[in-house]
mmCIF file of the N, C-alpha and C atoms, coordinates in Angstrom:
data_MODEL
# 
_entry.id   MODEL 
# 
loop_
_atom_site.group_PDB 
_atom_site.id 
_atom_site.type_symbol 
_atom_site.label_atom_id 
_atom_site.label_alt_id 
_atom_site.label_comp_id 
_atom_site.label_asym_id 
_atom_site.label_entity_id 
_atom_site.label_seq_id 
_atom_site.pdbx_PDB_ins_code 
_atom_site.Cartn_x 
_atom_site.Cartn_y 
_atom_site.Cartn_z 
_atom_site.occupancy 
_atom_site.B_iso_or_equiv 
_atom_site.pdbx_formal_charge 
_atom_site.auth_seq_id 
_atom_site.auth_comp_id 
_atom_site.auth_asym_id 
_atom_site.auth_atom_id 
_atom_site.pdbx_PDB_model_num 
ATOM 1   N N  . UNK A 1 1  ? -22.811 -7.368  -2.078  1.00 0.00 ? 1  UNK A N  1 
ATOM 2   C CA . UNK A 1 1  ? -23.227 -5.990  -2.172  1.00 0.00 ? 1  UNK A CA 1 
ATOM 3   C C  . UNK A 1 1  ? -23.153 -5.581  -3.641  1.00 0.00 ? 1  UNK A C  1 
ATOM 4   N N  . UNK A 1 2  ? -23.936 -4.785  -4.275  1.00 0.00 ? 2  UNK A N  1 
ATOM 5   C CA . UNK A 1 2  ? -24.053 -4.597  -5.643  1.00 0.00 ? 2  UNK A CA 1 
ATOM 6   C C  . UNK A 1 2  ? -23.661 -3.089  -5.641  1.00 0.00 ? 2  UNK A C  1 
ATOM 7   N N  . UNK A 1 3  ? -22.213 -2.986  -6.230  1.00 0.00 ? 3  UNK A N  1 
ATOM 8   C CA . UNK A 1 3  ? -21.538 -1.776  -6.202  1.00 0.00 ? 3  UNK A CA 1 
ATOM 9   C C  . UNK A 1 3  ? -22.198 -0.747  -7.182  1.00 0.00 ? 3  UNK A C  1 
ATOM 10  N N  . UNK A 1 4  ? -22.864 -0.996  -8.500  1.00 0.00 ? 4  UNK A N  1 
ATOM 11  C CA . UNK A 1 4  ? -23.317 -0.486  -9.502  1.00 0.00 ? 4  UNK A CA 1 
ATOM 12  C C  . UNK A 1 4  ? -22.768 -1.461  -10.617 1.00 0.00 ? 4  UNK A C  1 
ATOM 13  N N  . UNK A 1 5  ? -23.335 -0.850  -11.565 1.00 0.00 ? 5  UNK A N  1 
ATOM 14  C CA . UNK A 1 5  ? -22.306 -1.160  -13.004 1.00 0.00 ? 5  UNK A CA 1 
ATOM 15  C C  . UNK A 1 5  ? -21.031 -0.280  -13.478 1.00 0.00 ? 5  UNK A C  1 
ATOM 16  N N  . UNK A 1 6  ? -20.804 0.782   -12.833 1.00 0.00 ? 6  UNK A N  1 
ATOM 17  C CA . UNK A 1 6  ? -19.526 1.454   -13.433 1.00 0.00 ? 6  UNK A CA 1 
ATOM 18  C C  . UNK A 1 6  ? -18.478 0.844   -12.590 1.00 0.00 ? 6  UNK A C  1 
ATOM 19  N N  . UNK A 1 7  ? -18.124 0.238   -11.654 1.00 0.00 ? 7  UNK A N  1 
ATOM 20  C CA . UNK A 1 7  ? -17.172 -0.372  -10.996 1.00 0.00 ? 7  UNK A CA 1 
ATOM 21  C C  . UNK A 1 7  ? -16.833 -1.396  -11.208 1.00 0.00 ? 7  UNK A C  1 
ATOM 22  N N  . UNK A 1 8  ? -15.257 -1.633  -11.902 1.00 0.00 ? 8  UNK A N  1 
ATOM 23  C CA . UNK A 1 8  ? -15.349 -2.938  -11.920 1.00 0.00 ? 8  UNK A CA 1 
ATOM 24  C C  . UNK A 1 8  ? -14.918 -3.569  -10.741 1.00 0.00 ? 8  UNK A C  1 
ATOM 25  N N  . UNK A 1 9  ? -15.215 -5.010  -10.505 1.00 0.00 ? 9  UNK A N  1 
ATOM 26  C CA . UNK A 1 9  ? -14.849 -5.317  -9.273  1.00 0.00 ? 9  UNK A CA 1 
ATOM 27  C C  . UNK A 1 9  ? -15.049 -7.141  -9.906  1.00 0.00 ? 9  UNK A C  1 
ATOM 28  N N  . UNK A 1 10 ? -14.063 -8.005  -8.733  1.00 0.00 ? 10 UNK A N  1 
ATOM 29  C CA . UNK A 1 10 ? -13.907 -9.322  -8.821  1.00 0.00 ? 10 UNK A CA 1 
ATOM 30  C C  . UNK A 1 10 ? -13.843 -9.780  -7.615  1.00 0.00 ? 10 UNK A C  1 
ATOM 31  N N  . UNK A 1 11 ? -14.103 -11.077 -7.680  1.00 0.00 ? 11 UNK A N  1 
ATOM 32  C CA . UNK A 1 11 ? -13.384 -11.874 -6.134  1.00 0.00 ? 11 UNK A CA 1 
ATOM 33  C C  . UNK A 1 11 ? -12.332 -11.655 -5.449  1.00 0.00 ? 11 UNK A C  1 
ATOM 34  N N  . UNK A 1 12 ? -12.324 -11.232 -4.061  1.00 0.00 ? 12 UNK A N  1 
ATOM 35  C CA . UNK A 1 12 ? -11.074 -10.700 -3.637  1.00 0.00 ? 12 UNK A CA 1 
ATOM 36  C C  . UNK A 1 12 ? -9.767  -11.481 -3.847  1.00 0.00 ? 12 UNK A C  1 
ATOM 37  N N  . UNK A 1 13 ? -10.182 -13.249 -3.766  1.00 0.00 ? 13 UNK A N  1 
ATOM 38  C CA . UNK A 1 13 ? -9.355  -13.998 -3.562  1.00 0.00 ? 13 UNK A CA 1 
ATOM 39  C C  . UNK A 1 13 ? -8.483  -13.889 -5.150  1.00 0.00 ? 13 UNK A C  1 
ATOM 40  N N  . UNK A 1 14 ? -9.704  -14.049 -6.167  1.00 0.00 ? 14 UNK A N  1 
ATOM 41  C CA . UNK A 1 14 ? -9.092  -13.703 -7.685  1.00 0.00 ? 14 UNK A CA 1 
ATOM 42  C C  . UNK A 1 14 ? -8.442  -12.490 -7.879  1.00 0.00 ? 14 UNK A C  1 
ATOM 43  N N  . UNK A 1 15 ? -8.994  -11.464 -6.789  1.00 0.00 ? 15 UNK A N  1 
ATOM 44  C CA . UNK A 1 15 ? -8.209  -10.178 -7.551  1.00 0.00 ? 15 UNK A CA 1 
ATOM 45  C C  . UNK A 1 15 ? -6.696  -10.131 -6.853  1.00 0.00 ? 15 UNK A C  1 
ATOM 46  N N  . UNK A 1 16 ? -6.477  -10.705 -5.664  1.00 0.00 ? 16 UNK A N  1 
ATOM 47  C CA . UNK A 1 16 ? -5.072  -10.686 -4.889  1.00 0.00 ? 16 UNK A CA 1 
ATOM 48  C C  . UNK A 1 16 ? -4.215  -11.339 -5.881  1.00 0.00 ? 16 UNK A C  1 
ATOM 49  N N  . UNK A 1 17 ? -4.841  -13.087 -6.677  1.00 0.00 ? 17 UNK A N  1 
ATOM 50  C CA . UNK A 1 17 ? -3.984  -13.620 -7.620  1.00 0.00 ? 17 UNK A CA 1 
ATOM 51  C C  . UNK A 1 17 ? -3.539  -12.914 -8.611  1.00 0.00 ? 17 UNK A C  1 
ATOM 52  N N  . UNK A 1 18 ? -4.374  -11.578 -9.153  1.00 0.00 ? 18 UNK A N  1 
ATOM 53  C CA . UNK A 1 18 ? -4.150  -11.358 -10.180 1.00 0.00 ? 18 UNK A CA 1 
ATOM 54  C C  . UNK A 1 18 ? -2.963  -10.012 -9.949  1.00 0.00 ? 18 UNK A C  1 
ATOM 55  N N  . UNK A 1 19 ? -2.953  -9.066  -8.752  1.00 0.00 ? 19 UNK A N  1 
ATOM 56  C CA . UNK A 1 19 ? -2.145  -8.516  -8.572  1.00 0.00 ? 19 UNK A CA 1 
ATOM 57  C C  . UNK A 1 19 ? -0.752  -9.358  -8.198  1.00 0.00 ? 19 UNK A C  1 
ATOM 58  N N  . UNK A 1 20 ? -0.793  -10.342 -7.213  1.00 0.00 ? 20 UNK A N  1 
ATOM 59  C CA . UNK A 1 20 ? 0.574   -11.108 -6.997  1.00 0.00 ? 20 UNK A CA 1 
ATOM 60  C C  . UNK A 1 20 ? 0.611   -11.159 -8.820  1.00 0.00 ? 20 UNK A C  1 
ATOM 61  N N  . UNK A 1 21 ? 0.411   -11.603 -9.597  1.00 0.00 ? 21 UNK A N  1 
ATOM 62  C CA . UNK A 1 21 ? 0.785   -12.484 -10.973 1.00 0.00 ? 21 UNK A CA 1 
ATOM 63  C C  . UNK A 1 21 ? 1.525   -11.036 -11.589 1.00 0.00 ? 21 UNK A C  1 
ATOM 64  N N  . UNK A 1 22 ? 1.064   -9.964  -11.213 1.00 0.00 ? 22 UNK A N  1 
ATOM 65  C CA . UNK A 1 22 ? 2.058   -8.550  -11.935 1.00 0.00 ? 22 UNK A CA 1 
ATOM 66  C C  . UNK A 1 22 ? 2.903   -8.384  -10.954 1.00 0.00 ? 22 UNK A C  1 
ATOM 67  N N  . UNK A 1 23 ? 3.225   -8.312  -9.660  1.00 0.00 ? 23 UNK A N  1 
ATOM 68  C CA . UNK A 1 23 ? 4.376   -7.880  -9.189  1.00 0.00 ? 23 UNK A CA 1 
ATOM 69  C C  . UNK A 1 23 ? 5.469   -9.250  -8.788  1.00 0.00 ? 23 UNK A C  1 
ATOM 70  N N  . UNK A 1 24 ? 4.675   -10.307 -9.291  1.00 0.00 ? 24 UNK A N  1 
ATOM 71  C CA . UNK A 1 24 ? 5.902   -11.659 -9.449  1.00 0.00 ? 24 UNK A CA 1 
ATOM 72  C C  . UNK A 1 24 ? 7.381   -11.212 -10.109 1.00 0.00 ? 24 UNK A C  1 
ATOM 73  N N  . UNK A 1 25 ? 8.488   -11.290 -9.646  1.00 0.00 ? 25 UNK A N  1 
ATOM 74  C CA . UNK A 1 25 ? 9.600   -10.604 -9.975  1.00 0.00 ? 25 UNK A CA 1 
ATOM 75  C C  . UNK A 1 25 ? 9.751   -9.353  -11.105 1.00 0.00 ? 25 UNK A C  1 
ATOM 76  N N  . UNK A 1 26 ? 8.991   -8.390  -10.052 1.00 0.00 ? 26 UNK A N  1 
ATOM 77  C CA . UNK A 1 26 ? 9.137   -7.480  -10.620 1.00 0.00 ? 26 UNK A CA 1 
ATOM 78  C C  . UNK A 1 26 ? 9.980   -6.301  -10.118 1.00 0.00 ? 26 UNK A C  1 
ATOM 79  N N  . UNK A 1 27 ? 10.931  -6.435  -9.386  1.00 0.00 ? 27 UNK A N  1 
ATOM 80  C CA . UNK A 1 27 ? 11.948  -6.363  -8.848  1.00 0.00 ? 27 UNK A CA 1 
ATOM 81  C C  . UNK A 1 27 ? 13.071  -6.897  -8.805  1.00 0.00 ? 27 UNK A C  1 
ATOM 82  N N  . UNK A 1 28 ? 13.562  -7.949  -9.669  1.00 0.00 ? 28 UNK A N  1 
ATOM 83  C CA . UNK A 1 28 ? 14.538  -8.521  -9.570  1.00 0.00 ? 28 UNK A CA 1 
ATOM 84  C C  . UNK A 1 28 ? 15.414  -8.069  -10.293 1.00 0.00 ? 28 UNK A C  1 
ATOM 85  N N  . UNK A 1 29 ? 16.761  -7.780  -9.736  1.00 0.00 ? 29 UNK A N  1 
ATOM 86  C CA . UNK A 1 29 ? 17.777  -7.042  -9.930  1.00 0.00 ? 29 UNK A CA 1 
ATOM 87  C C  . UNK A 1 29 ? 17.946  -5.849  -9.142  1.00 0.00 ? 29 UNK A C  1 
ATOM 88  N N  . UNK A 1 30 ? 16.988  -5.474  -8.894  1.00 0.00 ? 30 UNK A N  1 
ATOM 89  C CA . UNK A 1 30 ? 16.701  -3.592  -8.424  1.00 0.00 ? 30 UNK A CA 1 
ATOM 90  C C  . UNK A 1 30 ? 16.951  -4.043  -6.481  1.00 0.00 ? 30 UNK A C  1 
ATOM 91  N N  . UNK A 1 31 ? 16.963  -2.674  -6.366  1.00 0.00 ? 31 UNK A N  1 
ATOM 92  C CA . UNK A 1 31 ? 16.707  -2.718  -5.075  1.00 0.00 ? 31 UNK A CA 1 
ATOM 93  C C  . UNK A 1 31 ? 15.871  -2.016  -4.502  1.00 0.00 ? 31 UNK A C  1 
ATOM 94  N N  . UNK A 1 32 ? 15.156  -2.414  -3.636  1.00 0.00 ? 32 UNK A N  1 
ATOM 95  C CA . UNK A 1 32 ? 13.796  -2.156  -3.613  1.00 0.00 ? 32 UNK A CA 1 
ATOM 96  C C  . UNK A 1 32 ? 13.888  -1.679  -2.056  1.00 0.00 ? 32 UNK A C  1 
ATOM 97  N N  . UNK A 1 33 ? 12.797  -0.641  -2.325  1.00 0.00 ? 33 UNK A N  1 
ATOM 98  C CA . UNK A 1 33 ? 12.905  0.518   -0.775  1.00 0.00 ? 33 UNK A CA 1 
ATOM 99  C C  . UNK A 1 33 ? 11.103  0.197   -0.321  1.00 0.00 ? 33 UNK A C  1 
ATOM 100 N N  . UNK A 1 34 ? 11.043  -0.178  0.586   1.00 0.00 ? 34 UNK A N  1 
ATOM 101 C CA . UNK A 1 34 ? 9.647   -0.056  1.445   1.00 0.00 ? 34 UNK A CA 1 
ATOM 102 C C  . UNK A 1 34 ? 9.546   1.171   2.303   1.00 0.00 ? 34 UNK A C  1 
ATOM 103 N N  . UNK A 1 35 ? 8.914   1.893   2.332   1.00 0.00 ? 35 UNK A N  1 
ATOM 104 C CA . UNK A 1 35 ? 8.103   3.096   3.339   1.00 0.00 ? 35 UNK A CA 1 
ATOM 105 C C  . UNK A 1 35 ? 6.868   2.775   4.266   1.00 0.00 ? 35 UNK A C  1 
ATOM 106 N N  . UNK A 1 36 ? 6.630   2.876   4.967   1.00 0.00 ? 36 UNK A N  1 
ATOM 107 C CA . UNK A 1 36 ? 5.171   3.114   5.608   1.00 0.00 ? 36 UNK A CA 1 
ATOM 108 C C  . UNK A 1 36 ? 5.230   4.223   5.963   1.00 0.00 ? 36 UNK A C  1 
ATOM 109 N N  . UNK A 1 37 ? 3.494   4.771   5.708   1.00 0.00 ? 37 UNK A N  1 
ATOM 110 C CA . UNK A 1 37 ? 2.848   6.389   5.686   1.00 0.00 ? 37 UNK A CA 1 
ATOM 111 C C  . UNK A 1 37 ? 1.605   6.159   6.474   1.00 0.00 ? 37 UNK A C  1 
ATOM 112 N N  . UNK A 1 38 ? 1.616   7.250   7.009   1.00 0.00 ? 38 UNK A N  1 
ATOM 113 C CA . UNK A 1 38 ? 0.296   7.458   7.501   1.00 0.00 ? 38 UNK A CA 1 
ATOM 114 C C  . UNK A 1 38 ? -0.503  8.871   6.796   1.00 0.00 ? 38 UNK A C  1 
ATOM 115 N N  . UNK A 1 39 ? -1.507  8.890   6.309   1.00 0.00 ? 39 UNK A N  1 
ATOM 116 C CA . UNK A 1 39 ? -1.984  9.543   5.726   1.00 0.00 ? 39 UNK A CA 1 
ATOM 117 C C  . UNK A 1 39 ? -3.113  10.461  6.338   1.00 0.00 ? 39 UNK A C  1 
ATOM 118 N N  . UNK A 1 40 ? -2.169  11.375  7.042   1.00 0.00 ? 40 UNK A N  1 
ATOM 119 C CA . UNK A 1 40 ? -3.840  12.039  7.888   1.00 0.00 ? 40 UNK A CA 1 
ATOM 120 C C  . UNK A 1 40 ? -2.614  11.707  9.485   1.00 0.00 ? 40 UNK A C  1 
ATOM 121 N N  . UNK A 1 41 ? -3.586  12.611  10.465  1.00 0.00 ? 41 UNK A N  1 
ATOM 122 C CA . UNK A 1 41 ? -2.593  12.328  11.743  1.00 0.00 ? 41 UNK A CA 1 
ATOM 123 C C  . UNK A 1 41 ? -2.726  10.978  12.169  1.00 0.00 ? 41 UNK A C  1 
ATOM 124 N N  . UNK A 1 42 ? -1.143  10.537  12.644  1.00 0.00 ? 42 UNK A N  1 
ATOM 125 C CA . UNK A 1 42 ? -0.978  9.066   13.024  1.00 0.00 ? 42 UNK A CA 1 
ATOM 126 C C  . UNK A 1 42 ? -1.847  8.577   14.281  1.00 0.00 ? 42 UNK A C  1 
ATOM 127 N N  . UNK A 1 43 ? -2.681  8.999   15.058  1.00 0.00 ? 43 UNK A N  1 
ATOM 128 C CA . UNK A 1 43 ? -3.281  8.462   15.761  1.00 0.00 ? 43 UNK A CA 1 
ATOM 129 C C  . UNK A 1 43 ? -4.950  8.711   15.565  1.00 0.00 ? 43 UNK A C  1 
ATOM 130 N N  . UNK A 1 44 ? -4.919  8.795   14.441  1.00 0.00 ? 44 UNK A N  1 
ATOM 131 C CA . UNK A 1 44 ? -6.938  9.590   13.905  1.00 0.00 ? 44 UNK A CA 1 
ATOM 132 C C  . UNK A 1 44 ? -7.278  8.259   13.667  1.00 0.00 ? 44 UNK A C  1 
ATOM 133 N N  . UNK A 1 45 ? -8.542  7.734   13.886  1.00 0.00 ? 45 UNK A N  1 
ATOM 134 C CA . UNK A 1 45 ? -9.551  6.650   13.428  1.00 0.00 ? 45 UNK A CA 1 
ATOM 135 C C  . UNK A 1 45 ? -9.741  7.063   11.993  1.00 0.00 ? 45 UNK A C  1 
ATOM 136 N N  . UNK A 1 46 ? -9.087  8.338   11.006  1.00 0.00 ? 46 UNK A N  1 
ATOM 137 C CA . UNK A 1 46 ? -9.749  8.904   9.698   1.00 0.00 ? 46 UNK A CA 1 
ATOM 138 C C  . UNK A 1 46 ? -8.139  8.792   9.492   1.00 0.00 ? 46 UNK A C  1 
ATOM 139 N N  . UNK A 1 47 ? -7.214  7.920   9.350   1.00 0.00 ? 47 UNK A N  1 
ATOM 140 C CA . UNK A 1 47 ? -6.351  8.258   8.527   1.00 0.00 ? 47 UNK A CA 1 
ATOM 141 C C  . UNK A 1 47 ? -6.274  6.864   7.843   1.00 0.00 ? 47 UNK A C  1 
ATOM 142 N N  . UNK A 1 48 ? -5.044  6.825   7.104   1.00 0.00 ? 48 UNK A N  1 
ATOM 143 C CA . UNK A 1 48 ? -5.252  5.736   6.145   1.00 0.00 ? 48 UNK A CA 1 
ATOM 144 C C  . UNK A 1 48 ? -3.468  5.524   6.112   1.00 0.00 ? 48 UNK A C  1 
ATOM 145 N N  . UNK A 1 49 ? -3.634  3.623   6.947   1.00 0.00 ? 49 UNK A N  1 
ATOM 146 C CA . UNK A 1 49 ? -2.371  3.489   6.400   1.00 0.00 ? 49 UNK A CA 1 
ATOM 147 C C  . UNK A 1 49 ? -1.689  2.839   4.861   1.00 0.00 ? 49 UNK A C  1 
ATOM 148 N N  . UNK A 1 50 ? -0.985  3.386   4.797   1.00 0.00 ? 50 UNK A N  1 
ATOM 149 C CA . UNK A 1 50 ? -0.105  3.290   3.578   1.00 0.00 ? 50 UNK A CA 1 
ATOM 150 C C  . UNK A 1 50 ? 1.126   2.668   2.938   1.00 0.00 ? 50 UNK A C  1 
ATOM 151 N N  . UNK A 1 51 ? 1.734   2.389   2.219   1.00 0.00 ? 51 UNK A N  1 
ATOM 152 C CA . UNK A 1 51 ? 2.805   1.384   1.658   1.00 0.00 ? 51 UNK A CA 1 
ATOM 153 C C  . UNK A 1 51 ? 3.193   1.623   0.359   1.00 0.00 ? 51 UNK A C  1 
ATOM 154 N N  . UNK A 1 52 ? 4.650   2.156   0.307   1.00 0.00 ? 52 UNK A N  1 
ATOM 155 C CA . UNK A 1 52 ? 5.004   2.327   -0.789  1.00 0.00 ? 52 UNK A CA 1 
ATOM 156 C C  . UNK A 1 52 ? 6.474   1.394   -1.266  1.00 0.00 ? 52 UNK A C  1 
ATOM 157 N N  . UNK A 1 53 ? 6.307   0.877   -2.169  1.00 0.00 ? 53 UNK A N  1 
ATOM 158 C CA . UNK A 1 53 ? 7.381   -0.485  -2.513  1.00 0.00 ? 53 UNK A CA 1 
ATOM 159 C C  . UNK A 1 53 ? 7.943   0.352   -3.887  1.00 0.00 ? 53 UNK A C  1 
ATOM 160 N N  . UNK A 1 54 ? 9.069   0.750   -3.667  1.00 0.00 ? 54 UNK A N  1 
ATOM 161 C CA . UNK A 1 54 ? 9.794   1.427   -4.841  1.00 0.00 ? 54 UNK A CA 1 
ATOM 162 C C  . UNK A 1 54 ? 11.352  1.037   -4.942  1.00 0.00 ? 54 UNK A C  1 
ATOM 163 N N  . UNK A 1 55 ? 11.948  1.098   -6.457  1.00 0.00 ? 55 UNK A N  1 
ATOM 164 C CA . UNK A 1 55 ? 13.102  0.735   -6.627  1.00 0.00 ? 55 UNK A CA 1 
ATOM 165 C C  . UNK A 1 55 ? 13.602  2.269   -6.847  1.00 0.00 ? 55 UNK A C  1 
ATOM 166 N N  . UNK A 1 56 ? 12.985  3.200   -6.486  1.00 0.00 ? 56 UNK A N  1 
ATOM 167 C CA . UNK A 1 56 ? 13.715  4.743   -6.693  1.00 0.00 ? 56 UNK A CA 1 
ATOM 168 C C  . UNK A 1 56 ? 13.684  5.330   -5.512  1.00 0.00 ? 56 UNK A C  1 
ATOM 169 N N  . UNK A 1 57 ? 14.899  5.881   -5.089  1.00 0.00 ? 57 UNK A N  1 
ATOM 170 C CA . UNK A 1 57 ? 15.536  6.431   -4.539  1.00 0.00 ? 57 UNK A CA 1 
ATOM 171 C C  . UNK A 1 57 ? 14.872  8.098   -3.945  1.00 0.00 ? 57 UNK A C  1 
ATOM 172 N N  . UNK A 1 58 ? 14.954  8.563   -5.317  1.00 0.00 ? 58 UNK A N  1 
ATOM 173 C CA . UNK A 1 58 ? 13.994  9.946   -5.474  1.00 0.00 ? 58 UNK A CA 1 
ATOM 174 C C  . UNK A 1 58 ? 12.708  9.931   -4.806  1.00 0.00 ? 58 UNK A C  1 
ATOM 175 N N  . UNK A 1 59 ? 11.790  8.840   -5.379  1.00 0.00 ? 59 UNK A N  1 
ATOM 176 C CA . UNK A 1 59 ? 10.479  8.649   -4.727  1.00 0.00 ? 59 UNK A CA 1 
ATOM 177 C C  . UNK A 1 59 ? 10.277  8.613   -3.898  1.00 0.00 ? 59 UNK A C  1 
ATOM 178 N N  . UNK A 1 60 ? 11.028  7.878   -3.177  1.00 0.00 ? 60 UNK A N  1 
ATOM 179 C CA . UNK A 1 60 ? 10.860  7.463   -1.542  1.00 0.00 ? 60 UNK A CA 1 
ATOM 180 C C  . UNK A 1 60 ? 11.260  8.596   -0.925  1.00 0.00 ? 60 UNK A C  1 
ATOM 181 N N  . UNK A 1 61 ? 12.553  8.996   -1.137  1.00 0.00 ? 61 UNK A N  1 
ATOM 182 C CA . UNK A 1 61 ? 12.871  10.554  -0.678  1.00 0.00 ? 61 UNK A CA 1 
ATOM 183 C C  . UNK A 1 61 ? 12.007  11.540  -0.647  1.00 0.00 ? 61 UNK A C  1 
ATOM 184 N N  . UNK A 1 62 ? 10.947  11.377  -1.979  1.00 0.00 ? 62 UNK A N  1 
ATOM 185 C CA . UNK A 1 62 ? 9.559   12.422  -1.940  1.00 0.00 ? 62 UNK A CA 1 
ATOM 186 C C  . UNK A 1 62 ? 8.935   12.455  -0.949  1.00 0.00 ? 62 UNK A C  1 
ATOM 187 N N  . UNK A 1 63 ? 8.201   10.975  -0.888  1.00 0.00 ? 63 UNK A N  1 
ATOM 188 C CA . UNK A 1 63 ? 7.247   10.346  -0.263  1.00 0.00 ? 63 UNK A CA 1 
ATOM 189 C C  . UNK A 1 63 ? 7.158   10.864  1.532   1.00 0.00 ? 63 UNK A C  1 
ATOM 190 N N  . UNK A 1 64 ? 8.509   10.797  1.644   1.00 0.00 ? 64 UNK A N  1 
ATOM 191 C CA . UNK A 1 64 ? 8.790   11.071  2.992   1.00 0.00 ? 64 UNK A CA 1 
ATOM 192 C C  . UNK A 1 64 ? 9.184   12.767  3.277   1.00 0.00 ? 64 UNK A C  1 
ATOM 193 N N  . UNK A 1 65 ? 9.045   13.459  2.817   1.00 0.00 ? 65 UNK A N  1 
ATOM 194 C CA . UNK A 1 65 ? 8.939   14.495  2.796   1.00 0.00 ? 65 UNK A CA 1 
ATOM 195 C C  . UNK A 1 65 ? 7.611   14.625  2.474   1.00 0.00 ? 65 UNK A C  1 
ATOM 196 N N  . UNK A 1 66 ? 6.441   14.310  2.141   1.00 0.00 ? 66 UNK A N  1 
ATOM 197 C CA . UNK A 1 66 ? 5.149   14.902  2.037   1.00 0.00 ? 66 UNK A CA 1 
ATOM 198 C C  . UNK A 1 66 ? 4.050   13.958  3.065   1.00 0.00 ? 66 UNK A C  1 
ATOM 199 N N  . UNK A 1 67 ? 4.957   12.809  3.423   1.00 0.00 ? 67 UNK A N  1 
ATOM 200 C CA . UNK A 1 67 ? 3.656   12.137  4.417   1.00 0.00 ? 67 UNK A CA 1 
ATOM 201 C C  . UNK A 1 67 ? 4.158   11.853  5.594   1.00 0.00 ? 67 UNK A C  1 
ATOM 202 N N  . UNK A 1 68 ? 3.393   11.214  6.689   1.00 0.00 ? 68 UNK A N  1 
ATOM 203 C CA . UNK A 1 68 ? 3.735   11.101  7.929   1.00 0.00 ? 68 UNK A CA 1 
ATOM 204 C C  . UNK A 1 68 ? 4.558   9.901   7.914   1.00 0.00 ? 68 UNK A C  1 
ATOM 205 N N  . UNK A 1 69 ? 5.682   9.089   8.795   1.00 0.00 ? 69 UNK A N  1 
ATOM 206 C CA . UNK A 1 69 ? 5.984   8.391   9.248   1.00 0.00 ? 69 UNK A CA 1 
ATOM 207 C C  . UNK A 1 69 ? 5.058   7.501   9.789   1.00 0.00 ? 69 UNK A C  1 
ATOM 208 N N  . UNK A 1 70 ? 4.471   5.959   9.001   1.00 0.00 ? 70 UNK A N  1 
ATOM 209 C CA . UNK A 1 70 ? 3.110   5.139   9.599   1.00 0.00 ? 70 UNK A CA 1 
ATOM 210 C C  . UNK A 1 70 ? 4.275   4.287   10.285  1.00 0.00 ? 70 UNK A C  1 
ATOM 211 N N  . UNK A 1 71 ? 4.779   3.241   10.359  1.00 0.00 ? 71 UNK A N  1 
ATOM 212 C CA . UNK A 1 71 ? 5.620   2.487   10.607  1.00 0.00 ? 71 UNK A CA 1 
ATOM 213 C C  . UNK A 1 71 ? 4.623   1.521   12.010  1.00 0.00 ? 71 UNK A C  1 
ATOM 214 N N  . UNK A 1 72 ? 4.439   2.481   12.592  1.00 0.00 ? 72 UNK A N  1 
ATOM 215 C CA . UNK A 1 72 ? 3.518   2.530   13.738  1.00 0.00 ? 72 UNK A CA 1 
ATOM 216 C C  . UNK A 1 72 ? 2.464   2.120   14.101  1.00 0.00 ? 72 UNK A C  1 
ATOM 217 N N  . UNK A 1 73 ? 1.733   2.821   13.167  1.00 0.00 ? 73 UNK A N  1 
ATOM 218 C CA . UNK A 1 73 ? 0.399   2.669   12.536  1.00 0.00 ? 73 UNK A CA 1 
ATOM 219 C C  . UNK A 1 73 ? 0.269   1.373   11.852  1.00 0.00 ? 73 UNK A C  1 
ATOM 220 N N  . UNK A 1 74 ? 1.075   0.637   11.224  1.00 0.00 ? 74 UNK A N  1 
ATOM 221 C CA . UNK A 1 74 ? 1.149   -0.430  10.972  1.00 0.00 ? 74 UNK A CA 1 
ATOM 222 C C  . UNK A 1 74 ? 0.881   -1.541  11.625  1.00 0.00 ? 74 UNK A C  1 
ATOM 223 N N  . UNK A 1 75 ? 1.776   -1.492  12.501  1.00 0.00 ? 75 UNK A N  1 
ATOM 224 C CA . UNK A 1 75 ? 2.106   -2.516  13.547  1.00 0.00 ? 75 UNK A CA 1 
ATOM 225 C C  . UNK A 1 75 ? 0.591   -2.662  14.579  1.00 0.00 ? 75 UNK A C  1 
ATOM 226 N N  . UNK A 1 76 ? -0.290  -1.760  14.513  1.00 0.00 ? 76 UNK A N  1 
ATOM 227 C CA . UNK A 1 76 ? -1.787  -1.336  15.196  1.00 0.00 ? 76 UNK A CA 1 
ATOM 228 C C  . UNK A 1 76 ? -2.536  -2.401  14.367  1.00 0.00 ? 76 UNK A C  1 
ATOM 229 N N  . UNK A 1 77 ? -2.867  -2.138  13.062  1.00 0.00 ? 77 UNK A N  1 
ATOM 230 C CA . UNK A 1 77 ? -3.800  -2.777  11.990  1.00 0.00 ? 77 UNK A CA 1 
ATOM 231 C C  . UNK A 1 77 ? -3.625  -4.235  12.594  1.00 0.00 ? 77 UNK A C  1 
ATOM 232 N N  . UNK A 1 78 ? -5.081  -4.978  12.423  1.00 0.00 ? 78 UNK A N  1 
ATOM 233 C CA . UNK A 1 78 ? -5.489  -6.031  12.540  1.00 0.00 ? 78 UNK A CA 1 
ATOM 234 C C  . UNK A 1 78 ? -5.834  -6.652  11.249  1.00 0.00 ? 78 UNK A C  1 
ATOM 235 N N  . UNK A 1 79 ? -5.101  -7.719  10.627  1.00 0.00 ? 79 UNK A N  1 
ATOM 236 C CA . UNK A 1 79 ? -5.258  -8.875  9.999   1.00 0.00 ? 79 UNK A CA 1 
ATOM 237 C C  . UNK A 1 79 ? -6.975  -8.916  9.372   1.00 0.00 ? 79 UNK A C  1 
ATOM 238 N N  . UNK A 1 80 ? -7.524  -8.550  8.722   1.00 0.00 ? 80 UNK A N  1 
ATOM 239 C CA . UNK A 1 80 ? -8.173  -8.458  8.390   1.00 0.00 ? 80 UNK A CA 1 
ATOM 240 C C  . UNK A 1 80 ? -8.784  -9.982  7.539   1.00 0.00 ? 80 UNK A C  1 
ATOM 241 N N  . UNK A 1 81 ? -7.818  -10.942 7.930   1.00 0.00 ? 81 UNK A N  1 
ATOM 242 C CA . UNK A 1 81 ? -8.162  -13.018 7.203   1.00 0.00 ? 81 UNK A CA 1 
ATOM 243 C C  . UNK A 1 81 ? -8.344  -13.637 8.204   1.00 0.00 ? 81 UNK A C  1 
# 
């Protein structure tokens, strides 16, 4: 599909390597908090689930005060490989 020219975009398979290659211990030492969100009501075909991987405390504390509990919503999603 030809997105335009203002988008950049790569091979999915290249672009997953290239995100794993920045979050390769990028956590080590810390302790690291996972969330799942649901963005939009948890049972809408229009919401969007979500994932937040943080070593702060504060954030996550935000996070969950402004979005839904996905946890759920998670466990629904189909494997998309």
């Amino acid at each position: 599909m030809d997105l335009g020219g203002s988008i950049n975009s790569i091979d999915k398979a290249k672009g997953l390597g290239e995100i794993r290659s920045f979050l390769k211990d990028i956590i080590v030492g810390k302790e690291m908090d996972v969330r799942f969100f649901s963005l939009g009501a948890t049972n809408s075909v229009f919401s969007i689930a979500a994932v937040q991987i943080t070593d702060s405390a504060y954030g996550a504390h935000s996070e969950d005060l402004l979005y839904r509990p996905g946890f759920e919503r998670f466990k629904k999603l189909e494997d998309p490989d």
